[in-house]
C-alpha positions as a Markdown table, in Angstrom:
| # | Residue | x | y | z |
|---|---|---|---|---|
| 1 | Unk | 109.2 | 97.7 | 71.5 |
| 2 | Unk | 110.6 | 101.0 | 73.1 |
| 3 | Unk | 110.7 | 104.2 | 70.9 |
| 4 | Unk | 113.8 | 104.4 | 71.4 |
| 5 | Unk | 114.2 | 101.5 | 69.2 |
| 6 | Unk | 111.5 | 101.9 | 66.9 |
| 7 | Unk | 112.9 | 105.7 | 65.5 |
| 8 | Unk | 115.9 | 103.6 | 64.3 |
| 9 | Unk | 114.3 | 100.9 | 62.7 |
| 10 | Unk | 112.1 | 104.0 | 60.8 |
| 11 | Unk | 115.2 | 105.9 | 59.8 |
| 12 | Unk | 116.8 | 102.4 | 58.6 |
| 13 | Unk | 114.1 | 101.9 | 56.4 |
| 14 | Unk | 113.7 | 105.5 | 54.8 |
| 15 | Unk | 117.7 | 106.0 | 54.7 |
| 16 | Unk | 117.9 | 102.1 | 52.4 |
| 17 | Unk | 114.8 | 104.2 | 50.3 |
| 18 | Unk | 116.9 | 106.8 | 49.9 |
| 19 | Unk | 120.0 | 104.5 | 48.4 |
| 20 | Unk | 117.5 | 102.9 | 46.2 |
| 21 | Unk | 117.2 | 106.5 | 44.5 |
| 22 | Unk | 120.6 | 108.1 | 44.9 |
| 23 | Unk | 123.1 | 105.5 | 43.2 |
| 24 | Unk | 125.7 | 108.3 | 43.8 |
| 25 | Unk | 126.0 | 107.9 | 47.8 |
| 26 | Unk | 124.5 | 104.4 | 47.8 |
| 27 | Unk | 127.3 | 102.8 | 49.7 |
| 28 | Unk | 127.5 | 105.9 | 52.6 |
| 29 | Unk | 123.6 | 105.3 | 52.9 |
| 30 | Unk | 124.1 | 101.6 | 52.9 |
| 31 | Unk | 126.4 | 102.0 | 56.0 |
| 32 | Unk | 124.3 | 104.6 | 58.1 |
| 33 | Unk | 121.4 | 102.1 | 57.3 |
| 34 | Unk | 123.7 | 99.1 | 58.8 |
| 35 | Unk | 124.6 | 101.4 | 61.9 |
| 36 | Unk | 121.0 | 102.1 | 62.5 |
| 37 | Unk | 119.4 | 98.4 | 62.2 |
| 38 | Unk | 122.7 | 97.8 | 64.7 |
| 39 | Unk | 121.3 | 100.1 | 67.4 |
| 40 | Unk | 117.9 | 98.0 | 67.5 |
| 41 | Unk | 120.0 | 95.1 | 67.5 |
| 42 | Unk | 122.1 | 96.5 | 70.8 |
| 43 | Unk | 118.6 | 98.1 | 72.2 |
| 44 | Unk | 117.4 | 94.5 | 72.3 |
| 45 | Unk | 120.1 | 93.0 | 73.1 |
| 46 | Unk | 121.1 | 94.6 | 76.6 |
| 47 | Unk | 117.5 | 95.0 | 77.1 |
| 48 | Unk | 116.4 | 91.2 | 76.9 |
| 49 | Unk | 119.8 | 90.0 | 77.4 |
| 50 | Unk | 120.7 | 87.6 | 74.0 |
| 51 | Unk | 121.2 | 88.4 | 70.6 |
| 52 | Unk | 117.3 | 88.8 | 68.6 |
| 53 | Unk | 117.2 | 85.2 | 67.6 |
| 54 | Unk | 113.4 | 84.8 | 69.4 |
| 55 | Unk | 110.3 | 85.5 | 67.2 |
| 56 | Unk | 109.7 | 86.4 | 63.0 |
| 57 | Unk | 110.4 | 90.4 | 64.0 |
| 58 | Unk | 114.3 | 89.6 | 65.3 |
| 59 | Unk | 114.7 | 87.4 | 62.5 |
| 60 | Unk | 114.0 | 90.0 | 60.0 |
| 61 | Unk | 116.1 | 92.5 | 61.7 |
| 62 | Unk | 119.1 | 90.6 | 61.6 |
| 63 | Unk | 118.7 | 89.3 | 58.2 |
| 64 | Unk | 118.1 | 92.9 | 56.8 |
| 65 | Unk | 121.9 | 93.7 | 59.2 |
| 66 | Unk | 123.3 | 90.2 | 57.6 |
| 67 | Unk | 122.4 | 91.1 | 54.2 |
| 68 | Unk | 124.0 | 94.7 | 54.4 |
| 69 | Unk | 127.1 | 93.3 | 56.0 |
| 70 | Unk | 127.5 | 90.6 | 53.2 |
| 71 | Unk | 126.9 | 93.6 | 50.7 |
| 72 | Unk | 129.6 | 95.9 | 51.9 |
| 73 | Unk | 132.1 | 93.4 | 52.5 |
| 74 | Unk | 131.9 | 91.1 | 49.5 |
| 75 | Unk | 130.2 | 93.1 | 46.8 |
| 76 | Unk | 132.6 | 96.5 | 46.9 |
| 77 | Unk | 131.7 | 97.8 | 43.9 |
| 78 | Unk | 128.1 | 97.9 | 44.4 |
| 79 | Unk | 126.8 | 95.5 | 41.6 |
| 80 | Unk | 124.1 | 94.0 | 43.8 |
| 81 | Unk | 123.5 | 97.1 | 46.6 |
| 82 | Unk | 120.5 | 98.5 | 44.9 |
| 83 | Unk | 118.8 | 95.0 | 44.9 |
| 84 | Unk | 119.8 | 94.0 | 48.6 |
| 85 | Unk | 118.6 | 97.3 | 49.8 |
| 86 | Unk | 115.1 | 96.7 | 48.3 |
| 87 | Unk | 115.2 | 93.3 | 49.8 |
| 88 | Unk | 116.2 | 94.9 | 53.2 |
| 89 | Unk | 113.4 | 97.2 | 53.2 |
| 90 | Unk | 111.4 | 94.4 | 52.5 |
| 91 | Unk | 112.3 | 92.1 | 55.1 |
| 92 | Unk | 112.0 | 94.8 | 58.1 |
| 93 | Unk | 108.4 | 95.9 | 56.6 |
| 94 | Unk | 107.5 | 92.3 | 57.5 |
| 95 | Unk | 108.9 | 91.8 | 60.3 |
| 96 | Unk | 106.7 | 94.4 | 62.1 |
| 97 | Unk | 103.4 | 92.6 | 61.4 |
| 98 | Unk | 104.6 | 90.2 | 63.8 |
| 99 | Unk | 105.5 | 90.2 | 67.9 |
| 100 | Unk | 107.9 | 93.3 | 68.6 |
| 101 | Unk | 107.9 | 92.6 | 72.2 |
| 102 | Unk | 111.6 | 92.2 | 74.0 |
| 103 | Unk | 111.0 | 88.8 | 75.8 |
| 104 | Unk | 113.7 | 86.4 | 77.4 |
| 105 | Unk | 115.3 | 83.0 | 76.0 |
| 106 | Unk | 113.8 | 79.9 | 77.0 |
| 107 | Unk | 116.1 | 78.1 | 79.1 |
| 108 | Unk | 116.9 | 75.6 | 76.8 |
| 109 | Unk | 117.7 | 78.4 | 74.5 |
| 110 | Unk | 120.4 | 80.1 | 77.1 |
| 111 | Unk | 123.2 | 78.8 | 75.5 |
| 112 | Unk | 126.5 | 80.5 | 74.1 |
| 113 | Unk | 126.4 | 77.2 | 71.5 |
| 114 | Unk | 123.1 | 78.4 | 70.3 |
| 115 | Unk | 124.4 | 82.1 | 69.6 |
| 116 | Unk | 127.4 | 80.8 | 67.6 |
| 117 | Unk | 124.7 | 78.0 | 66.1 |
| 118 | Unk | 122.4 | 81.2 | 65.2 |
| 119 | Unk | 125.6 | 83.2 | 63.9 |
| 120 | Unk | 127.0 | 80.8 | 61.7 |
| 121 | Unk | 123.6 | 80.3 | 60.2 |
| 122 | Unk | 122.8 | 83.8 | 59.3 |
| 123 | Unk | 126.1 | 83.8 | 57.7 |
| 124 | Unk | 125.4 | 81.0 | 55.5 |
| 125 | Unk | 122.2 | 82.4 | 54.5 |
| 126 | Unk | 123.4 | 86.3 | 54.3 |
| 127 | Unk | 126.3 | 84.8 | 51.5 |
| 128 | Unk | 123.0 | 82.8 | 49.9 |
| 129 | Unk | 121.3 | 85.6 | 49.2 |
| 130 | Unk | 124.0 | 87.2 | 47.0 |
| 131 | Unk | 124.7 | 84.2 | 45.6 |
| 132 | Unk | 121.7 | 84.2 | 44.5 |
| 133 | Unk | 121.6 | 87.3 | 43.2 |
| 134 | Unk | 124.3 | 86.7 | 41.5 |
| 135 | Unk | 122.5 | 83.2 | 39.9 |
| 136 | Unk | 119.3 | 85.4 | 38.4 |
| 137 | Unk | 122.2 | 87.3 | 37.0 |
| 138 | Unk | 123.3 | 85.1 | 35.1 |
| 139 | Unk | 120.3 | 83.3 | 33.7 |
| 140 | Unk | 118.9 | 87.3 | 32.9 |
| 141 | Unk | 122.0 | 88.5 | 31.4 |
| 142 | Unk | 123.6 | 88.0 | 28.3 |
| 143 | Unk | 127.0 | 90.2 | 29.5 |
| 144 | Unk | 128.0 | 90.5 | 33.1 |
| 145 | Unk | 128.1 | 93.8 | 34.7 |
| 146 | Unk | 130.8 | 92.7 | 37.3 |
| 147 | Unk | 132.9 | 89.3 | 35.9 |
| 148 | Unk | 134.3 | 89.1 | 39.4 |
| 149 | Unk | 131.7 | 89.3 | 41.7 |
| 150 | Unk | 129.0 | 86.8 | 39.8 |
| 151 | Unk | 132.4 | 84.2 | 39.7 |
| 152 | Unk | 132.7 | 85.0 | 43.3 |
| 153 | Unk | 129.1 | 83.9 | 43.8 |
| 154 | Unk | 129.1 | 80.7 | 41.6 |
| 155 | Unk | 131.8 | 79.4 | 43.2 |
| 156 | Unk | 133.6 | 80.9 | 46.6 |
| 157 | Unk | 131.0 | 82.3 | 47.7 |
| 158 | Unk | 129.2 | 78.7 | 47.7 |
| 159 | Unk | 131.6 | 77.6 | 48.9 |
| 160 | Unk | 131.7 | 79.8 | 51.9 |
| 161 | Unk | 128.0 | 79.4 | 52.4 |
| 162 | Unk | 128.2 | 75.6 | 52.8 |
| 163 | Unk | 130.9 | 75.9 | 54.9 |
| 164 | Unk | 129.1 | 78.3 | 57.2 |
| 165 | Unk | 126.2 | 76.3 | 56.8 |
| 166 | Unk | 127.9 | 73.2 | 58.0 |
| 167 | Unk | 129.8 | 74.7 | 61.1 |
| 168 | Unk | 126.0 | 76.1 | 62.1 |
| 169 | Unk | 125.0 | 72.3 | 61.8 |
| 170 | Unk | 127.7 | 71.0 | 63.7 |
| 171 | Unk | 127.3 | 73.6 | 66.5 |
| 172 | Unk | 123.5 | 72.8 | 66.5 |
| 173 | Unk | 123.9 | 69.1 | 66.4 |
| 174 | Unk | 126.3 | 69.0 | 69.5 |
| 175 | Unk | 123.9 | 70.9 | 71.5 |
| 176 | Unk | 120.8 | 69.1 | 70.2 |
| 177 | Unk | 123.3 | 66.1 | 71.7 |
| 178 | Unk | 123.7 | 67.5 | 75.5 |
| 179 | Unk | 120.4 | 68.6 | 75.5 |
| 180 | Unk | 118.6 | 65.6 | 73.4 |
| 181 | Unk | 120.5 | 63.2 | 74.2 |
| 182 | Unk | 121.0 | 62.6 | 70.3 |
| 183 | Unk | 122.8 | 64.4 | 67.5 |
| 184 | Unk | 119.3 | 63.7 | 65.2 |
| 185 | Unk | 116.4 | 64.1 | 67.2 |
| 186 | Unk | 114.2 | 64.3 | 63.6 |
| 187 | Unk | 113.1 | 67.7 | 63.9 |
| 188 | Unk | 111.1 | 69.4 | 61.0 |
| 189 | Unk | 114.0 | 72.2 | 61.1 |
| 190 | Unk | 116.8 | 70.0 | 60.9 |
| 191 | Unk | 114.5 | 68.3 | 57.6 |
| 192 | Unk | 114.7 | 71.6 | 56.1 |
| 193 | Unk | 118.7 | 72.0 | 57.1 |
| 194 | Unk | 119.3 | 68.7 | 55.1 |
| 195 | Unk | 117.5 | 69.6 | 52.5 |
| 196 | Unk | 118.4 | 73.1 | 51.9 |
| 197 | Unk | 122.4 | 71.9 | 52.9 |
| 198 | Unk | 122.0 | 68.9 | 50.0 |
| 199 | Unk | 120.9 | 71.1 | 47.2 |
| 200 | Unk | 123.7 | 74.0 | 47.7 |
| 201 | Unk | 126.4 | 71.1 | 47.8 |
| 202 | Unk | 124.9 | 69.5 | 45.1 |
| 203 | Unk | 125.5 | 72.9 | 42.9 |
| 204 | Unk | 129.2 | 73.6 | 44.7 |
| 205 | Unk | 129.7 | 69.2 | 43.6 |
| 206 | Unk | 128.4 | 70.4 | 40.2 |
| 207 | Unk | 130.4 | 73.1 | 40.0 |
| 208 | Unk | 134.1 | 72.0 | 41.6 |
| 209 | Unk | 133.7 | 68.5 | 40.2 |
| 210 | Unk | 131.9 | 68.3 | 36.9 |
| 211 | Unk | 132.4 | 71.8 | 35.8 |
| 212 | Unk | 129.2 | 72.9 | 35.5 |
| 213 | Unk | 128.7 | 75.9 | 33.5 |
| 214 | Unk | 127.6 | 78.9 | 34.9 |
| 215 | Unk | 123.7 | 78.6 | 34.1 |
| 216 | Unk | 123.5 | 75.4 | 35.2 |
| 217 | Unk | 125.0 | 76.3 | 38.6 |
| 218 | Unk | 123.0 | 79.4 | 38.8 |
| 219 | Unk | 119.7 | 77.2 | 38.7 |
| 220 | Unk | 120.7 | 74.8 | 41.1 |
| 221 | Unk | 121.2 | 78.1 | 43.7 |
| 222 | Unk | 117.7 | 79.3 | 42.7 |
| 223 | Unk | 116.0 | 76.2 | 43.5 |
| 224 | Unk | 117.8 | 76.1 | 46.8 |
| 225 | Unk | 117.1 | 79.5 | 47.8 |
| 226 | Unk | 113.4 | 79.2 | 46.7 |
| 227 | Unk | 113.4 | 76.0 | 48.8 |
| 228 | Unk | 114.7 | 77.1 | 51.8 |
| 229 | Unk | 112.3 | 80.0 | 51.8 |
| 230 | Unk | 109.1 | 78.0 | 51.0 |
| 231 | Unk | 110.0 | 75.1 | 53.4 |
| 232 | Unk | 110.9 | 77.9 | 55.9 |
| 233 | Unk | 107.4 | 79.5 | 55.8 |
| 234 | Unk | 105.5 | 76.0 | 56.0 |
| 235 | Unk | 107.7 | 75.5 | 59.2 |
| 236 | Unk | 106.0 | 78.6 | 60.8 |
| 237 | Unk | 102.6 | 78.4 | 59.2 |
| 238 | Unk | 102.2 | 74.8 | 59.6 |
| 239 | Unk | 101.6 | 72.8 | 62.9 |
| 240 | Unk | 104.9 | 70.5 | 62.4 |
| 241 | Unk | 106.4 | 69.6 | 65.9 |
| 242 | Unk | 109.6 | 71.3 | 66.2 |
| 243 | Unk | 111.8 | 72.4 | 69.4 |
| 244 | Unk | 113.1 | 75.6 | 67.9 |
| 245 | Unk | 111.6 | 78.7 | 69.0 |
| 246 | Unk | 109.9 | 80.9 | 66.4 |
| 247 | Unk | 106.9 | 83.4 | 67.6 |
| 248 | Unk | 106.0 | 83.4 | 70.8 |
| 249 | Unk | 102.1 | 83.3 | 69.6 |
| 250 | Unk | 103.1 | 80.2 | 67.2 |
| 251 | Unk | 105.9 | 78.6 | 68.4 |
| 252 | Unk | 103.7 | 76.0 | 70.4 |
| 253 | Unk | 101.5 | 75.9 | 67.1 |
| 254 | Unk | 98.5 | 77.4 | 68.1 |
| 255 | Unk | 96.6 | 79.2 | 65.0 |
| 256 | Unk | 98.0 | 82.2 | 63.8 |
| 257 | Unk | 96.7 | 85.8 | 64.6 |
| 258 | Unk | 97.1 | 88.1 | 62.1 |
């Protein structure tokens, strides 16, 4: 990657440190952070013409600009910022062990369905994360900080998730239909879709429909989150046939080099 683009990414990273520590302009850092990991996004993007969807590196980059987004516009007051910065920082750190090289889109990947597939998706999972943020809030607290924003994540905000979620799906499986042939072609990512879709509708069934309290609720979003996480990682770690593109050194599940 250009150093163009890398200065950026470094002054993301030391500008979300600097929120974590200053509580008093967290929300102005927050933003200049967003704008910053939004130039790398634009570098790549007009340099390997699509959005970074290929490779672990443009994943992390923009699930770090997903989770700011979801911060700024859902959680106003700030409840969760200090937490989703640290998990920002996190997520770009790890990214750059992996592939920063621009490279182009397969051509099965060349698709304007597959960039509203890929958008929908980080949607879902950017609303996930604060939901479940909001979930170990409320199994680790006796008294909320913020009665508004944990309700919002127990129950609109699943159900916004699952929504997103779904549309993603839909998207995807139309696609996977003019390119496959077949709505269901059994891939190991679509197992971890179902699973991962099953368990958030079984908590926003629990909730809507049997009234689930809120620490019930909040578990069932943990063990989703950890789930789709885990399963993720044994996607890309372990040689499972799949279609979708992940590294470019792994993606055709050749060992990984570290």
């Amino acid at each position: 990657m250009n150093t163009l683009a890398y200065i950026p990414l470094a002054g993301a990273i030391l500008v979300m440190a600097a929120g974590l520590i200053v509580r008093r302009y967290r929300r102005y850092l927050t933003v200049a952070s967003l704008f910053l990991v939004g130039y790398v996004i634009g570098y790549r993007w007009i340099h390997s013409g699509h959005p970074p969807m290929l490779g672990t590196f443009e994943k992390t980059i923009m699930a770090a600009f997903t989770l700011l987004v979801t911060s700024l516009v859902v959680d106003r007051k700030g409840v969760f910022s200090v937490h989703i910065l640290g998990m920002a920082i996190f997520i770009l750190l790890y990214g750059l062990f992996f592939d920063t090289q621009i490279r182009p889109l397969v051509i099965s990947e060349q698709s304007l369905l597959v960039y509203f597939h890929v958008l929908f998706a980080w949607m879902g999972y950017g609303i996930y994360t604060l939901c479940f943020l909001g979930a170990l809030h409320v199994l680790w607290s006796k008294r909320y900080r913020d009665e508004e924003i944990v309700r919002w994540t127990l129950e609109r905000g699943l159900l916004y998730g699952v929504v997103a979620q779904s549309v993603s799906f839909f998207i995807g499986s139309y696609y996977s239909s003019r390119l496959h042939g077949s709505w269901w072609v059994w891939d190991a990512v679509e197992y971890l879709f179902l699973i991962s879709w099953l368990l958030y509708g079984v908590a926003l069934h629990g909730r809507v429909l049997l009234r689930w309290d809120d620490r019930k609720v909040a578990g069932w979003i943990i063990a989703a989150f950890v789930a789709t996480i885990v399963l993720y990682w044994g996607l890309v770690y372990i040689p499972w046939a799949t279609y979708h593109v992940f590294d470019m050194d792994i993606k055709m599940h050749m060992p990984f080099r570290w």
